[in-house]
C-alpha positions as CSV (number, residue, x, y, z in Angstrom):
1,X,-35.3,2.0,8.4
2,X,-35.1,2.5,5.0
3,X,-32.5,0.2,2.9
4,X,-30.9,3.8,1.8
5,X,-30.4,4.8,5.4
6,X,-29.2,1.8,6.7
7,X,-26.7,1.8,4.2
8,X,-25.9,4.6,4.7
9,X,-25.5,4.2,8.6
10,X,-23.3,1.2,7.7
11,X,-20.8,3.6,5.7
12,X,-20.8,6.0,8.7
13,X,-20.2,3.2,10.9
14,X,-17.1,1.8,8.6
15,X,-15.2,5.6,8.6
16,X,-15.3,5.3,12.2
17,X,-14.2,1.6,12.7
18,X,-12.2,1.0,9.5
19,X,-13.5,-2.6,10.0
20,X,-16.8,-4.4,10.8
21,X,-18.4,-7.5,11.3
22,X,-22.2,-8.7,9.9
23,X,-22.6,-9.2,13.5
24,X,-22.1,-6.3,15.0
25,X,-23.7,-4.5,12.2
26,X,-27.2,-6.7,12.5
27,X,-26.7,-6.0,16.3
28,X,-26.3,-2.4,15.7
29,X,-29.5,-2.0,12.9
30,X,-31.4,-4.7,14.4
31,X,-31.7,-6.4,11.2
32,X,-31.0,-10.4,9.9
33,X,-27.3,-11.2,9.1
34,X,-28.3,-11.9,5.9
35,X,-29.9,-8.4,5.2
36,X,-26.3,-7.2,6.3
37,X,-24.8,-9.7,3.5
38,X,-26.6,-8.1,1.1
39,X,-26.2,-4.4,2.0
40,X,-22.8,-5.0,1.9
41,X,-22.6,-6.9,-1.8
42,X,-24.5,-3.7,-2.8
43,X,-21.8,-1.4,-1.1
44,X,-19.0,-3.6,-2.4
45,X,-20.3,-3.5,-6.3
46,X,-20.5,0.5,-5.6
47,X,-16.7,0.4,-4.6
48,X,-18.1,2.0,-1.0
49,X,-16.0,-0.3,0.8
50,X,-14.9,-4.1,0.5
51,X,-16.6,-7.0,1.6
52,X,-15.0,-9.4,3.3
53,X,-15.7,-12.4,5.2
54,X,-17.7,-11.9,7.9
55,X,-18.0,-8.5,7.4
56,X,-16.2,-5.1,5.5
57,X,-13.2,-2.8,5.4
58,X,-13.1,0.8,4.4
59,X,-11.4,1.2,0.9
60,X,-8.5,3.5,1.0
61,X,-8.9,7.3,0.3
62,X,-6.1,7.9,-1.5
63,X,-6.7,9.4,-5.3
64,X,-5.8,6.6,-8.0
65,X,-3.9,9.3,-10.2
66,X,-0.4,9.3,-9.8
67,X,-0.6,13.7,-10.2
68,X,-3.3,13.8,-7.6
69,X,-1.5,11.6,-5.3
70,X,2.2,13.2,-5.5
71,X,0.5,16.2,-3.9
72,X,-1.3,14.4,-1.4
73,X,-0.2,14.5,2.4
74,X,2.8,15.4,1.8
75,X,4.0,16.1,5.8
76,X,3.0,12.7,6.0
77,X,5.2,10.9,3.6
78,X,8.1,13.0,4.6
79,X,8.0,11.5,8.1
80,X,7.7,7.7,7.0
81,X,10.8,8.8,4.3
82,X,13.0,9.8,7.6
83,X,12.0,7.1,9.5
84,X,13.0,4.5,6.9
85,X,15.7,5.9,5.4
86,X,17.9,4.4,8.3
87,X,17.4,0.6,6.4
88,X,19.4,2.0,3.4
89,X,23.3,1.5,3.2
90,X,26.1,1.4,0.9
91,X,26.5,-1.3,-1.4
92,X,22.9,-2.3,-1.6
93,X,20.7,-3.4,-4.3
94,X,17.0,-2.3,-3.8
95,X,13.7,-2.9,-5.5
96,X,11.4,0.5,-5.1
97,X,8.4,0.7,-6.8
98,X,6.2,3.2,-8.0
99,X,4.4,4.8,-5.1
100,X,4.6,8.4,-4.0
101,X,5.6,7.5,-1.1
102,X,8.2,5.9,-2.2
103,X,9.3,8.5,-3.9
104,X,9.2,10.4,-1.0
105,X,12.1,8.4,0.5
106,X,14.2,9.1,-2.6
107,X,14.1,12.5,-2.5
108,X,15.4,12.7,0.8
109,X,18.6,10.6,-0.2
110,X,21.8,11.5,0.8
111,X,23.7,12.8,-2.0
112,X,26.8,10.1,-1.4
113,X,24.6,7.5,-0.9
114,X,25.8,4.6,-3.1
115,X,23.4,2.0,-4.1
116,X,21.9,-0.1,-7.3
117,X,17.9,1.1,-7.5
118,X,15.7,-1.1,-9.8
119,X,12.3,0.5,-10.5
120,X,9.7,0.7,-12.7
121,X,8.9,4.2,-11.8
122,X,9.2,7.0,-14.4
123,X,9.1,9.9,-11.1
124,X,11.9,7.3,-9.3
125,X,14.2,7.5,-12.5
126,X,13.8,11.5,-12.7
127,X,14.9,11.7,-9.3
128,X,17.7,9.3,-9.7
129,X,19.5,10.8,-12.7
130,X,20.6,13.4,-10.1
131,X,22.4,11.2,-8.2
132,X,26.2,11.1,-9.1
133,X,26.4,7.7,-6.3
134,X,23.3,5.7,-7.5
135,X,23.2,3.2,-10.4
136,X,19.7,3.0,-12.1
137,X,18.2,-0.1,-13.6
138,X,14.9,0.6,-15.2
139,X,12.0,-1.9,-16.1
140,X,10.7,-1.5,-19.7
141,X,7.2,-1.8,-20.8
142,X,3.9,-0.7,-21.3
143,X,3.3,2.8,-18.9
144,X,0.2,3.0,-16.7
145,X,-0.7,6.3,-17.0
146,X,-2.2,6.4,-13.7
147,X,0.4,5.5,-11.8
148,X,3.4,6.7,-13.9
149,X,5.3,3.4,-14.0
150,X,6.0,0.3,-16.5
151,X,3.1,-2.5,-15.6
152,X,2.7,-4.9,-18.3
153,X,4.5,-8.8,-18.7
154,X,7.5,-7.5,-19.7
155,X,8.4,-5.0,-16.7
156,X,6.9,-8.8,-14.5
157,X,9.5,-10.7,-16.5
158,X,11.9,-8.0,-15.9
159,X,12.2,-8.2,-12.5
160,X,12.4,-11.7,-11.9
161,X,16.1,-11.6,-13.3
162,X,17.2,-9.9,-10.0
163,X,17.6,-10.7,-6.6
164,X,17.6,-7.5,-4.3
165,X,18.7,-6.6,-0.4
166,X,15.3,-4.4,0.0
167,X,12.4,-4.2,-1.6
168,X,10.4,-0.5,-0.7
169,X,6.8,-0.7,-1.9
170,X,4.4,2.1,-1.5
171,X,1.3,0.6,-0.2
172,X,-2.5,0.9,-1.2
173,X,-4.6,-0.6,1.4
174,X,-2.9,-2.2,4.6
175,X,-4.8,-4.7,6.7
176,X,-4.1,-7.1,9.7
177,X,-6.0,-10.0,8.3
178,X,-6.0,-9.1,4.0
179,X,-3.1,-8.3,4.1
180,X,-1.1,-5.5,1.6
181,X,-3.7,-4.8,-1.6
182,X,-3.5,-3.2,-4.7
183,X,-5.8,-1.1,-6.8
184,X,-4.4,-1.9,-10.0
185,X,-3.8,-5.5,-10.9
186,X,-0.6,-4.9,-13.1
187,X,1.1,-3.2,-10.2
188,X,-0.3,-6.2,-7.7
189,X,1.3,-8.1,-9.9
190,X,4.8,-6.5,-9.4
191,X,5.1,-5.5,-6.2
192,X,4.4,-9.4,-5.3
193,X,7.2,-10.6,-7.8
194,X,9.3,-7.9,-5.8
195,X,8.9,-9.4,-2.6
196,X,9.6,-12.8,-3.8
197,X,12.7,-11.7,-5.0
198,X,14.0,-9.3,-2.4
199,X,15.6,-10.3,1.2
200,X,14.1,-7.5,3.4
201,X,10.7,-5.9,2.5
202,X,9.5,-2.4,3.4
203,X,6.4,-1.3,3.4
204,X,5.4,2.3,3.7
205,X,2.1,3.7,4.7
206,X,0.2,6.4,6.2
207,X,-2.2,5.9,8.9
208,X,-5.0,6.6,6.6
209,X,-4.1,3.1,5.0
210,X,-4.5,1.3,7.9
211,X,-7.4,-1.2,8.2
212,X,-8.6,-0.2,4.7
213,X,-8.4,-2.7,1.6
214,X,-8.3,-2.9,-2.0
215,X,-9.5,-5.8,-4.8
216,X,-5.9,-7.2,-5.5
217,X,-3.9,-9.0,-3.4
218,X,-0.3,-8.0,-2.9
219,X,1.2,-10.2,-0.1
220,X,0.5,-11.4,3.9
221,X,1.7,-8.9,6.3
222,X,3.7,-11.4,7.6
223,X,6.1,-12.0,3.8
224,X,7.0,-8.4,4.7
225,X,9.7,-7.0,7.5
226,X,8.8,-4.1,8.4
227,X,5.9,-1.8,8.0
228,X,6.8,2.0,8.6
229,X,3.8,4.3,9.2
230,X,3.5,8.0,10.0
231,X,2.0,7.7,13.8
232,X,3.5,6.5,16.8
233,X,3.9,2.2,16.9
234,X,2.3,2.5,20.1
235,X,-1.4,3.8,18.6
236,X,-3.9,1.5,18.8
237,X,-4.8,1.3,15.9
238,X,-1.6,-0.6,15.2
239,X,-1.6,-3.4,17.7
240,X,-2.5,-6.2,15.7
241,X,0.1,-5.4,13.3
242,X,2.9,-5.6,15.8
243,X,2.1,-8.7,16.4
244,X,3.0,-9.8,13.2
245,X,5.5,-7.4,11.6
246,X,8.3,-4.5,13.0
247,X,6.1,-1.5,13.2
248,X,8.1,1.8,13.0
C-alpha cells in the first residue's frame, strides 16, 4: 500500500474511532510502529488529526469562525442550554465565555433571572443588555475576530480580579485523557484563568466534540464539575468520562 492510501485509510479509521493507537493501526495496515509514527507527524503537520502519545485523536469539526459556528447545530445547543440551565440561580456570579454554545444557554434565560455575568463575549453582552435582572461586567481588550470576544493580556488580567460561583465555557475539543483543548491560544488562555477562579465549572459540548482534540490545552477533565452533552450519559461513547466528571 501506497503511503497516500494508507494515510488515507488511517483518516477513515480515525472518523470511525475518534481515537487510535500506533498499535492497532500497524496491526490493522501491517506496517512497523514506527511507519505509523511517521504517518501520523505527517497528518498532525496537515491539521488531519492530532498526534498524541501512543497514537491520534480526530480534531474537532466545528468551523473556527464565530459567524459559521453561531449557525451550526443549532437543535443541538438548544438541548445542552435546557439541560444546564438548571445550575443557574439567583444571586450568582458566573464566568461565561465566548462560545456559541454558550450563548445558547443565555438566550434561553429566564427573563427574572437575577445574576452578575462576566464575559468577554461581544454576542454574550448583546444578549445581556435585554435583560432588566442581569448585571453585566465586560472584559476589555484586543477582539479576536474569529471568535467575537476580547483575548489579549488585558481581558487575562481582567479576569483574575474576580472570583465567580460558575464558570460556563463552550468547549472545542473534549477528550478523556487530553483533556478540554482550545483552538486559539488567547482563548486557552482564558478559559483556564476562568476555571482557576470559579467554584463550579461547566462545560458544554456536543457529541461531535467528544474524543476529538485541539493544540491548546485548556484544563483536566477532572478541574471541571460537570460536562453537559447533547446525547444520553448512558452512550458509550461517554463512559470514560463518567468516570471522572457528572455527565448530563
Amino acid at each position: 500500500m501506497r503511503k497516500e492510501e494508507r494515510q488515507q485509510t488511517i483518516l477513515e479509521y480515525l472518523s470511525k474511532e475518534h481515537r487510535v493507537t500506533s498499535v492497532e493501526l500497524s496491526e490493522y495496515l501491517s506496517v512497523s510502529e514506527d511507519t505509523i509514527r511517521r504517518d501520523l507527524k505527517e497528518l498532525s503537520d496537515q491539521g488531519l488529526l492530532k498526534a498524541v502519545r501512543g497514537g491520534a485523536v480526530a480534531p474537532s469539526p466545528m468551523p473556527l469562525h464565530y459567524r459559521k459556528r453561531e449557525k451550526h447545530d443549532l437543535e443541538n445547543k438548544k438541548i445542552i442550554a435546557e439541560k444546564a440551565i438548571s445550575y443557574l440561580k439567583d444571586g450568582q456570579v458566573v464566568f461565561i465565555d465566548g462560545g456559541t454554545t454558550s450563548l445558547a444557554l443565555v438566550a434561553s434565560f429566564p427573563h427574572d433571572l437575577r445574576l452578575t455575568v462576566i464575559t468577554n463575549s461581544f454576542p454574550v453582552a448583546v444578549l445581556i443588555e435585554d435583560l432588566p435582572n442581569i448585571d453585566l461586567i465586560f472584559a476589555g481588550g484586543k477582539m479576536c475576530k474569529t471568535s467575537f470576544t476580547t483575548a489579549s493580556m488585558e481581558s487575562l488580567d481582567f479576569f483574575r480580579n474576580f472570583r465567580a460561583d460558575i464558570c460556563i465555557l463552550g468547549t472545542c475539543g473534549i477528550h478523556h485523557e487530553r483533556g478540554l483543548t482550545g483552538i486559539l491560544y488567547d482563548d486557552a488562555q482564558i478559559k483556564r484563568n476562568m476555571i482557576q477562579n470559579s467554584n463550579f465549572i461547566i462545560a458544554l459540548g456536543s457529541s461531535e466534540k467528544i474524543d476529538t482534540g485541539e493544540t491548546y490545552f485548556v484544563s483536566h477533565l477532572k478541574d471541571i464539575d460537570v460536562l453537559v452533552t447533547n446525547i444520553s450519559p448512558d452512550e458509550e461513547i461517554l463512559k470514560p468520562y463518567k468516570k471522572q466528571v457528572t455527565v448530563l
